[in-house]
C-alpha positions as CSV (number, residue, x, y, z in Angstrom):
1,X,190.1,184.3,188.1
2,X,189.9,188.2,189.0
3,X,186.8,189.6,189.8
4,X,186.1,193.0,190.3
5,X,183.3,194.1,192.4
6,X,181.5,197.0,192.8
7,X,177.8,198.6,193.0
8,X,175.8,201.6,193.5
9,X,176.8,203.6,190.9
10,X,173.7,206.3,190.9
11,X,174.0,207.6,187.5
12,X,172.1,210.7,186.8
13,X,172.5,211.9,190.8
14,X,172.1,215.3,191.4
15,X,172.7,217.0,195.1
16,X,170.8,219.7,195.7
17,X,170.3,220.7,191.9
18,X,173.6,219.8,191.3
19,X,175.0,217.7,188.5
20,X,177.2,214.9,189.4
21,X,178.3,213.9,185.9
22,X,182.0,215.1,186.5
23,X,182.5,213.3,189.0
24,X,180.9,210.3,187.6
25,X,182.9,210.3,184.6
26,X,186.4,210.4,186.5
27,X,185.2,207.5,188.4
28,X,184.6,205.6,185.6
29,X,187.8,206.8,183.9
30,X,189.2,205.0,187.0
31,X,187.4,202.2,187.0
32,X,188.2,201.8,182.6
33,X,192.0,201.8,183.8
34,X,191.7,199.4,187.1
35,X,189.8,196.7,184.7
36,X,193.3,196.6,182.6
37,X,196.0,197.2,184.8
38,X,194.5,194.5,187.1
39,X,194.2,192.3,184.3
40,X,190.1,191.9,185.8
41,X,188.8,188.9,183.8
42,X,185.1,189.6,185.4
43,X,183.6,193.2,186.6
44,X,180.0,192.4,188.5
45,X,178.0,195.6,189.3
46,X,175.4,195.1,191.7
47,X,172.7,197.5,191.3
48,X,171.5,200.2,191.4
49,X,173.3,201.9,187.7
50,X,171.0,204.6,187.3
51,X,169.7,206.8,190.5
52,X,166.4,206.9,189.0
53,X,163.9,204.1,186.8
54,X,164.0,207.3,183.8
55,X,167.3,208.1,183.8
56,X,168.6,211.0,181.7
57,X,169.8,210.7,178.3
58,X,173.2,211.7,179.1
59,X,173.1,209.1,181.8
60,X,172.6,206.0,179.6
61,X,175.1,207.4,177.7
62,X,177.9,207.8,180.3
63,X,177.3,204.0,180.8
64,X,177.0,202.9,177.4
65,X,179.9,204.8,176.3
66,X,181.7,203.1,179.3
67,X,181.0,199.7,178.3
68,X,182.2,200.2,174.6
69,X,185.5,201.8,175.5
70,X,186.4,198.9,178.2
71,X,185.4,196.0,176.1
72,X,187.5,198.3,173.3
73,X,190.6,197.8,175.9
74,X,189.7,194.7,177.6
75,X,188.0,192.5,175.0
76,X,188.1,189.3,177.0
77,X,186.2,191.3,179.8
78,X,183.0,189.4,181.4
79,X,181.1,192.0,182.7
80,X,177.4,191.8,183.9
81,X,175.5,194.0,185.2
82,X,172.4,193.3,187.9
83,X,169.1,195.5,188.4
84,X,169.0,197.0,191.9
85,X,165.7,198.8,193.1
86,X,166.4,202.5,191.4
87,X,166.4,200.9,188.4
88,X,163.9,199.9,186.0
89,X,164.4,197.0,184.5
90,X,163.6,197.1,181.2
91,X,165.3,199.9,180.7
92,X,168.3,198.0,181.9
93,X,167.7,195.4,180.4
94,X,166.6,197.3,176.5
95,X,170.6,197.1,174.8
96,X,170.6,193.6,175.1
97,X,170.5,192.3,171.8
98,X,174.1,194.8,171.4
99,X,175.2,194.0,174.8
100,X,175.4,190.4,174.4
101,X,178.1,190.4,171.6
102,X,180.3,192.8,173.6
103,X,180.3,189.9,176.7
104,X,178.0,191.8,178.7
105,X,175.0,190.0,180.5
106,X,172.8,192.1,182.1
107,X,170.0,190.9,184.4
108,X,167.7,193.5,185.6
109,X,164.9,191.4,187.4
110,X,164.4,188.2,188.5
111,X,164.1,185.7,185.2
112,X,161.2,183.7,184.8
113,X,159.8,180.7,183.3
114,X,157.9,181.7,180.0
115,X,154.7,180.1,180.1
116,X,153.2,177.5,179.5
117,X,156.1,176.6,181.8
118,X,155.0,176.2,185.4
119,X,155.8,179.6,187.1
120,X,159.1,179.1,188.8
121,X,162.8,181.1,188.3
122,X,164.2,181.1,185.0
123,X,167.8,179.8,186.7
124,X,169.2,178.7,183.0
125,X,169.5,182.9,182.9
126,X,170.8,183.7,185.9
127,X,173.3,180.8,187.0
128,X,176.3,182.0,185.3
129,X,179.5,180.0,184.3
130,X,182.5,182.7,184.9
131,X,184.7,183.7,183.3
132,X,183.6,181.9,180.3
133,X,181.1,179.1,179.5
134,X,184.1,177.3,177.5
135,X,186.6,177.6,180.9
136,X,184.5,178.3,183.5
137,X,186.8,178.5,187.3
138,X,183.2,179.4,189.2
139,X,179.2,180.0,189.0
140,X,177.6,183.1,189.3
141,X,174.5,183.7,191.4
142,X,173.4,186.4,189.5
143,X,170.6,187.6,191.3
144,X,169.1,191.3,191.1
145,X,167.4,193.2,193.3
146,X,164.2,190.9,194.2
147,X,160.6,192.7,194.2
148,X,157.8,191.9,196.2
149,X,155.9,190.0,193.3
150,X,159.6,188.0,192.6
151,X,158.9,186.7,196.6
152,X,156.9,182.9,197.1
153,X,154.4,183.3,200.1
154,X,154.9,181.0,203.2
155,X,152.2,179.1,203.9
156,X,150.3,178.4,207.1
157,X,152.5,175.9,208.5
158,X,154.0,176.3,212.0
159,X,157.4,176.8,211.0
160,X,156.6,179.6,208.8
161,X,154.1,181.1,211.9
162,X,156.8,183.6,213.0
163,X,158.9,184.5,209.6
164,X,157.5,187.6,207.7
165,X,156.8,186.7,203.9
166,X,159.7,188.8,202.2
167,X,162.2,187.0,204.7
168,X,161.0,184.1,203.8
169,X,160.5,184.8,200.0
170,X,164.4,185.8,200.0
171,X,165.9,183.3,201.7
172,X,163.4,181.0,199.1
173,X,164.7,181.8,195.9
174,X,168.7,181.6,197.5
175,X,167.9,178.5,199.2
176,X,166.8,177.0,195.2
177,X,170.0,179.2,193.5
178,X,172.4,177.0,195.7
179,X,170.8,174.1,195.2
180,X,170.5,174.4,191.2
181,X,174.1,175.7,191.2
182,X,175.3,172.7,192.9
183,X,173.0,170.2,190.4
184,X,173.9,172.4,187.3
185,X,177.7,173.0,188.3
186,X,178.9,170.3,190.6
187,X,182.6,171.0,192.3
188,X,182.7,174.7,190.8
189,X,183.0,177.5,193.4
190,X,180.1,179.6,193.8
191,X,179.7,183.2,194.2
192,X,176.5,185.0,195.1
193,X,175.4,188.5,194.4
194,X,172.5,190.5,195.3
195,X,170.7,194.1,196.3
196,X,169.1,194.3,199.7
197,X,169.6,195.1,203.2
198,X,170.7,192.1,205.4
199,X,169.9,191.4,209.4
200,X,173.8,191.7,209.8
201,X,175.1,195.1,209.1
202,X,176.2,198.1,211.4
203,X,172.8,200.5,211.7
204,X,175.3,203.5,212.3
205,X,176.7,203.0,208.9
206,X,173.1,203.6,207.4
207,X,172.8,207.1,205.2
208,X,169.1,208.1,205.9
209,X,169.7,210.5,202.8
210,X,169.9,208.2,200.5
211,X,169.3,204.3,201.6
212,X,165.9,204.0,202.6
213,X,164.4,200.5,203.9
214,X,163.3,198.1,201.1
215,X,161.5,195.0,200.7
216,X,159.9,196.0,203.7
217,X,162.6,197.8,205.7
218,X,165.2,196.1,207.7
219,X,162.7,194.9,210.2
220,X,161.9,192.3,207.6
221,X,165.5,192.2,206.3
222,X,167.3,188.5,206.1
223,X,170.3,187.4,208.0
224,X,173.8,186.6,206.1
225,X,172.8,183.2,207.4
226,X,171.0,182.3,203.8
227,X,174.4,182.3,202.3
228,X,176.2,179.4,203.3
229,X,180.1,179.2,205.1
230,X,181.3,177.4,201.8
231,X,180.5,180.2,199.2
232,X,183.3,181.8,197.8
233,X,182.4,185.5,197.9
234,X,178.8,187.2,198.0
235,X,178.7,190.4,196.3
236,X,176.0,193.0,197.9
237,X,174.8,196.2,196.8
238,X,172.5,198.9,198.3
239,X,174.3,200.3,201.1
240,X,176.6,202.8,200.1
241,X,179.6,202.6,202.4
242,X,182.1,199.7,201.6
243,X,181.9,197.0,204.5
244,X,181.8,193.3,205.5
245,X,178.9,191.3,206.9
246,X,178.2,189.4,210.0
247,X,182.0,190.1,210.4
248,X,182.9,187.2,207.5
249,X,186.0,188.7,205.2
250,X,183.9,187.5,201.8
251,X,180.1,189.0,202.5
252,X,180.7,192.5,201.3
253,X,179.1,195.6,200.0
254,X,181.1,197.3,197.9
255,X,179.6,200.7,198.3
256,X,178.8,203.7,196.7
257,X,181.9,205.2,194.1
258,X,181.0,208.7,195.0
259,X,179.3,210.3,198.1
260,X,175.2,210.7,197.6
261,X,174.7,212.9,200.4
262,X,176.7,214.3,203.2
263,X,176.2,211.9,205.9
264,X,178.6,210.0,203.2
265,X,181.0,212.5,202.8
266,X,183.6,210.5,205.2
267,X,183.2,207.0,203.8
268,X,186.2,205.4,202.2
269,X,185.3,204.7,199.0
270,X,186.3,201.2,197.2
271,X,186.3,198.4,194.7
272,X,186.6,195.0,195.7
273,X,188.8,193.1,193.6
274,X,188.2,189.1,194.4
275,X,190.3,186.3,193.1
276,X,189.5,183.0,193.3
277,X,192.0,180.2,193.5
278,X,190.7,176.7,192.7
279,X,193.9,175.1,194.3
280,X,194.6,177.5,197.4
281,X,193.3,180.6,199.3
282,X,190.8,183.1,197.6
283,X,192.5,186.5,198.4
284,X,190.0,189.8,199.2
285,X,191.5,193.3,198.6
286,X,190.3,196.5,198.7
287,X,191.2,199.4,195.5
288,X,190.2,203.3,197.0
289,X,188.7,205.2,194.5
290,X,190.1,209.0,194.7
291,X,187.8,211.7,195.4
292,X,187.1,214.3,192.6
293,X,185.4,216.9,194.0
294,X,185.1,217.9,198.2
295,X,182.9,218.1,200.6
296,X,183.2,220.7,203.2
297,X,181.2,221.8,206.5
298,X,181.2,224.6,208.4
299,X,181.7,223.9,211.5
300,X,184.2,222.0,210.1
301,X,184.3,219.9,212.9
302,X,181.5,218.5,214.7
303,X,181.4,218.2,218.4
304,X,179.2,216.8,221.4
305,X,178.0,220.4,222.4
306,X,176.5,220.7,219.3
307,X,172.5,221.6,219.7
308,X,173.1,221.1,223.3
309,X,173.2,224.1,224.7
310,X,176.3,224.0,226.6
311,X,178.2,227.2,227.3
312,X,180.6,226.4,224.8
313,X,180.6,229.0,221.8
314,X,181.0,226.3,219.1
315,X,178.6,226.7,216.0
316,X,177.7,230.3,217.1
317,X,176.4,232.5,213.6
318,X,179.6,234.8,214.8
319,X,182.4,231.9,214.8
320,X,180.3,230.4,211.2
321,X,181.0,234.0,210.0
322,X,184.7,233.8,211.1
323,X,184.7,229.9,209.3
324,X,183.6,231.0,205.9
325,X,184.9,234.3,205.7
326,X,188.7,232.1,205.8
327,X,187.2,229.6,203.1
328,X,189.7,230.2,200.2
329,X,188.0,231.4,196.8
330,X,187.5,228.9,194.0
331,X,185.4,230.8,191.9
332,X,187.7,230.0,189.3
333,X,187.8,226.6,189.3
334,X,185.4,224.9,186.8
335,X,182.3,225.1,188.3
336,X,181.8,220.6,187.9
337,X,184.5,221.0,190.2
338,X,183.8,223.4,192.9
339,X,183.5,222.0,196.3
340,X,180.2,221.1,197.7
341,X,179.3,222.9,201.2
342,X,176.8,222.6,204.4
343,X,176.5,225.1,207.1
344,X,175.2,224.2,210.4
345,X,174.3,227.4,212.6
346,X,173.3,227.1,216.1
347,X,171.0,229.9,217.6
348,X,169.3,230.5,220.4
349,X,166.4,232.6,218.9
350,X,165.1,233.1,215.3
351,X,167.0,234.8,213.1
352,X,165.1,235.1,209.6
353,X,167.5,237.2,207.4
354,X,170.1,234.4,209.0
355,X,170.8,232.4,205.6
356,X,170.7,235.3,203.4
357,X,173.4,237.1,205.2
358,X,175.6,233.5,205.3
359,X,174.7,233.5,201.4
360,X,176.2,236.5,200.5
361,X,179.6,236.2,202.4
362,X,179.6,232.5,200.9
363,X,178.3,233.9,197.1
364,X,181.8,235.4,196.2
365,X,183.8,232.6,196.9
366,X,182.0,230.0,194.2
367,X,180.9,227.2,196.7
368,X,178.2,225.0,195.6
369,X,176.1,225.5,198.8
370,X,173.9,222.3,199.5
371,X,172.5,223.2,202.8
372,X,172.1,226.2,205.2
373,X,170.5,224.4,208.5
374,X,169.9,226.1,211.9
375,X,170.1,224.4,215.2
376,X,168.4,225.0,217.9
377,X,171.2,225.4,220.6
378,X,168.8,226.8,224.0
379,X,167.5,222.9,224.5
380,X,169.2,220.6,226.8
381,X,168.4,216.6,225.4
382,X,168.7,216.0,229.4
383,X,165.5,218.7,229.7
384,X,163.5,216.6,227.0
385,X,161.2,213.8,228.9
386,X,158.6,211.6,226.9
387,X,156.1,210.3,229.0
388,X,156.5,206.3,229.6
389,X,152.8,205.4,228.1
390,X,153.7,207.0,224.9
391,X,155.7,205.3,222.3
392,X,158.6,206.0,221.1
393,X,158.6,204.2,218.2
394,X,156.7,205.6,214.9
395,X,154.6,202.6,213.5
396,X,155.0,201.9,209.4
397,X,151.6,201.6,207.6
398,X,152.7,197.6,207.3
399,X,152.6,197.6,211.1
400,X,149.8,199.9,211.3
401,X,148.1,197.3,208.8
402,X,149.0,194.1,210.6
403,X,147.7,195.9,213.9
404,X,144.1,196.7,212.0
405,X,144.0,193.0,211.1
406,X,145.2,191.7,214.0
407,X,142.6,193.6,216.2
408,X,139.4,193.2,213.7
409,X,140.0,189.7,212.8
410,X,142.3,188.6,215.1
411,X,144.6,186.9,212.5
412,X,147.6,188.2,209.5
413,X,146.9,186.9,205.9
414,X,150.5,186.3,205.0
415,X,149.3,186.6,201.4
416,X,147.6,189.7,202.2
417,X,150.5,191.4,203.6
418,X,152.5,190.4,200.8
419,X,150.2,192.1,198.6
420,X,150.3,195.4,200.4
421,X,154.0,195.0,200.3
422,X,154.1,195.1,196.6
423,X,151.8,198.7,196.6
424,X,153.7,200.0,198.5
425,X,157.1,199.0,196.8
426,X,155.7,200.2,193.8
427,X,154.8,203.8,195.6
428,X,158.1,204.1,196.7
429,X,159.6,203.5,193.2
430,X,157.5,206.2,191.4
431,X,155.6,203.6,189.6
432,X,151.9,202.6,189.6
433,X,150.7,199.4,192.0
């Protein structure tokens, strides 16, 4: 069985006013083609479809136009499709009563049990035989992106006394997935899935742009631990650049198809294609998707001396000037596919009519201009000293919380904390507590 993994598509993205729907449509052009020629028998899309919960119309489109076209070319195609924490839902989860007939499952949040059922996961919906229920070669974790409220709340037993709740809530509802997937499916590989941020991964890889903490922040993230060694492949989304985890070959995020910012701009973008041999060695490879449209900065190289005021010339407005005024024209290319650019400008006083001046010598040449940022290049870091009783650290209104409650009543309501996780979730996602 082939299964092609991939996450974070973001459709709807704009950079700086800027519609990404070009290059979203070549990458799925790509993606339409790499499903036949690579004879995929299951595509898994962890999260994250849409960039925001109300998508645009032309959005839902793109992806439902998508999904006709491949299941039009590939009709024995499994695909299915998980919520991650930009989408909504039930706006995910709306077409499935067409999707269904078209092999398509899409889970967007966390099934339940329907009452009067005791409240507990719905895992009949989200344990899925793959590639078929007829000749299934593997089990499915399919689990979305998991929301506060999803999350059971530790009680007040010792072992629990140092886990934070979301941890503990996550590791929960994997620690029950396994175990129902080995009860319902005895013998059959599994593979896991989900949307979060786990203990494991390389904080320099991070894009502050556009992957912000959730469930807490990756303070209260959980380790690759809560998969176990014998799983055959866990399939992540949420971070956008394509890596492994805790350095094991088949814990992977697939990353983002496109760059969502410019701190992404040098990140190799991939599929994973997985296939899983009952009788032999599951083999991992990698399929780079090509980039569309460019990203330039001027500098175009970055260096050390950058912002530090060292004698070096580097980043001067003069040698910027010199940069773009050699930046070829593409005014004439289609403006979907016009280059994206940052300037970086290092000064040593104020100049206010600075960016209007860079704008004009970059105006002619049809460059979609994202940023025009000024450094600051008369400070030494070595000149900068913070005093020792001052912190370093800014604290987050959860620890600003648990400080409140551990100074007034001396003791953390684990159930309380949870709560407040949930509001502020909810803030973060646009939507009312």
């Amino acid at each position: 069985m082939r299964l092609l993994h991939t996450s974070d598509w973001h459709l709807g993205h704009e950079l700086a006013g800027f519609d990404r729907r070009y290059e979203h449509a070549c990458f799925l052009a790509f993606l339409a083609n790499t499903l036949v020629t690579e004879a995929v028998d299951v595509l898994l899309v962890t999260g994250d479809l849409f960039d925001v919960q109300t998508p645009p119309a032309s959005a839902q489109e793109m992806l439902y136009r998508f999904l006709v076209d491949v299941h039009r070319r590939a009709p024995k195609l499994r695909t299915i499709l998980l919520g991650g924490n930009h989408d909504s839902p039930a706006r995910l989860e709306a077409p499935h009563p067409f999707a269904t007939p078209l092999g398509i499952t899409v889970v967007g949040a966390l099934p339940k049990q329907p009452a009067p059922l005791p409240h507990g996961v719905d895992f009949a919906r989200c344990l899925l035989p793959i590639p078929t229920t007829e000749a299934p070669e593997a089990v499915l974790l399919a689990i979305p992106f998991l929301r506060t409220i999803d999350l059971p709340v530790p009680g007040a037993e010792a072992e629990f006394a140092n886990v934070h709740a979301t941890s503990f809530g996550v590791a929960s509802i994997y620690r029950q997935a396994f175990a129902e997937a080995a009860r319902r499916f005895p013998g059959l590989p599994v593979i896991a899935s989900g949307h979060m941020y786990l203990l494991d991964v390389n904080e320099e890889d991070l894009s502050l742009d556009t992957e912000r903490p959730i469930l807490g922040g990756h303070q209260h993230a959980v380790p690759a631990a809560i998969f176990p060694e014998d799983v055959a492949y866990v399939a992540l989304g949420h971070l956008h650049k394509p890596q492994r985890v805790a350095k094991r070959e088949n814990v992977r995020y697939s990353g983002s198809p496109i760059p969502l910012s410019f701190t992404e701009k040098n990140y190799k973008h991939s599929f994973v294609l997985f296939d899983s041999a009952r009788s032999g060695t599951d083999q991992i490879r990698l399929v780079p998707i090509p980039r569309t449209v460019e990203f330039l900065a001027v500098p175009a190289k970055r260096k050390a001396q950058l912002g530090l005021g060292t004698a070096s010339a580097y980043g001067t407005k003069d040698l910027v000037l010199e940069e773009l005024q050699k930046l070829p024209d593409v005014s004439k290319t289609p403006d979907e596919q016009r280059p994206f650019l940052t300037v970086t400008v290092v000064l040593d006083r104020p100049e206010p009519g600075l960016k209007e001046e860079l704008r004009k010598v970059i105006a002619p040449k049809g460059y979609r201009v994202v940023s025009i940022a000024e450094s600051a290049g008369n400070i030494r870091h070595d000149e900068v000293r913070i005093p020792e009783n001052v912190s370093r650290k800014i604290p987050s209104p959860r620890e600003l919380l648990r400080q409140v409650l551990e100074d007034k009543y001396k003791s953390v309501d684990p159930a309380l904390m949870a709560l407040f996780e949930e509001a502020e979730q909810a803030v973060h996602e646009g939507e009312e507590p």
